[in-house]
N, C-alpha and C positions, 0 to 999 in steps of 0.2 A: 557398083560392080564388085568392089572388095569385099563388101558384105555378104554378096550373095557366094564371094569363093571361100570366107571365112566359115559361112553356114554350111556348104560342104565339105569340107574339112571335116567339121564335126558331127556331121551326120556320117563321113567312112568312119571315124573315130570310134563313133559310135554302135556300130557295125559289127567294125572287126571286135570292139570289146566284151559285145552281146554274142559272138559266135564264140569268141577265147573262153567265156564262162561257159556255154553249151558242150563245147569240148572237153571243159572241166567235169562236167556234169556227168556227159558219157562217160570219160573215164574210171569218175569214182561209181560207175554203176558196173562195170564190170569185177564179176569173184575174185577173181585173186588181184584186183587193187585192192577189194575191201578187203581180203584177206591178208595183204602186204601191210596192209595201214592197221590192221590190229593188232600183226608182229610186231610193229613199230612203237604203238602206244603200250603194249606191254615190253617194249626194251628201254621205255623213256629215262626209267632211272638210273640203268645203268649209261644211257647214254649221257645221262647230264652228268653223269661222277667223270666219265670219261672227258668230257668237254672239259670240267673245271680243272682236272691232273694236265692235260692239254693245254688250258688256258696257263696253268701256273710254271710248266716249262718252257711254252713259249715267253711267259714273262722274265723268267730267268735267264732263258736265251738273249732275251733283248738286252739286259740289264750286264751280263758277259760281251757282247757284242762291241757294248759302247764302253765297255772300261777296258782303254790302252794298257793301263798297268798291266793289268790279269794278263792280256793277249802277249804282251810283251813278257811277262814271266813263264808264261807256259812256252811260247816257242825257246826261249831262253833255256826250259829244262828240257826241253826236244832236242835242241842242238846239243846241251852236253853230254847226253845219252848218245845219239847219232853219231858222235864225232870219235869217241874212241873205237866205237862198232865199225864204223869207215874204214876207221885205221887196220884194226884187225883184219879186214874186208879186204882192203890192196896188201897187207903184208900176204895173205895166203895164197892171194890172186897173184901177186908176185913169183911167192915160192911155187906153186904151180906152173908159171910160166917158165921156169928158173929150169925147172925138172924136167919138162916137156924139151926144153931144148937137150937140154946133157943126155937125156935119154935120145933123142934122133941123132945129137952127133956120135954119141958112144957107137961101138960095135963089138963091144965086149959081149963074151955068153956065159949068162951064170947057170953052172952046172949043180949039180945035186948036190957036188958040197960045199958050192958057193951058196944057195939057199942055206945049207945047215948052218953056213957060215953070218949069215945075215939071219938068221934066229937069235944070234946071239945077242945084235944090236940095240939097245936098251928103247931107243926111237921105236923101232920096231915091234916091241915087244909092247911097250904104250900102244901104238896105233893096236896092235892087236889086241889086248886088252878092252883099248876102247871101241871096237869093232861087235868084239864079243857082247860089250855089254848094252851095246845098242841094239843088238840084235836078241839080246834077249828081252828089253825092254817092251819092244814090239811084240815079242811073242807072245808076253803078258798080256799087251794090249788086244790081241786079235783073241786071245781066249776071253777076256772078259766082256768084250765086245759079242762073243756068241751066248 
């Protein structure tokens, strides 16, 4: 009785893998698979240069992956980069927040020769400056861009 369910077995086996090649069959008989698969064998050698630049960064990848050292030196130069940027980052965010209040509690009103008066401020004249010259940067950019 086992025999005869192991001989079916491989009689569907056998089957489905003479229908899987049929379907093969068909397929490669329609035009544009032959025609895909001619694109293909004329892209072959760029695709093997492609494979082995592939294969050789994935080997590098691997070889970076498993040496701590290296991992550990680079987040090490990550963080010492990050960490004064941080810094900078909450001091402004600070002074922002610092100004944001003193400007809603004030109620002071600065008139025409209070501005004339805060032109004179050296702070001010920086930020303007650097105001100016960021906006002229840009300007650069958007023409070169057309």
């Amino acid at each position: 009785m086992s025999e005869a369910t192991v001989s079916n077995v491989e009689r569907e086996t056998a089957v489905t893998e003479a229908a899987a090649r049929l379907d093969v069959l068909d397929q490669l008989m329609k035009p544009e698979v032959q025609q895909a698969i001619t694109v293909l064998v004329d892209q072959l050698p760029k695709l093997a240069e492609m494979m082995s630049v592939l294969t050789n960064i994935y080997d590098i990848a691997q070889k970076v992956t498993a040496d701590r050292v290296l991992i550990q030196d680079i987040v090490g130069g990550i963080q010492e980069v990050a960490k004064p940027l941080g810094e900078k980052v909450k001091e402004y965010a600070s002074a922002a927040i610092e100004a944001n209040d003193r400007a809603d509690s004030s109620t002071e009103t600065i008139g025409v020769f209070g501005m004339l008066k805060l032109l004179k401020d050296p702070e001010l004249q920086r930020m303007l400056r650097f105001s100016q010259a960021y906006l002229n940067i840009l300007g650069e950019r958007k023409q070169n861009q057309n």
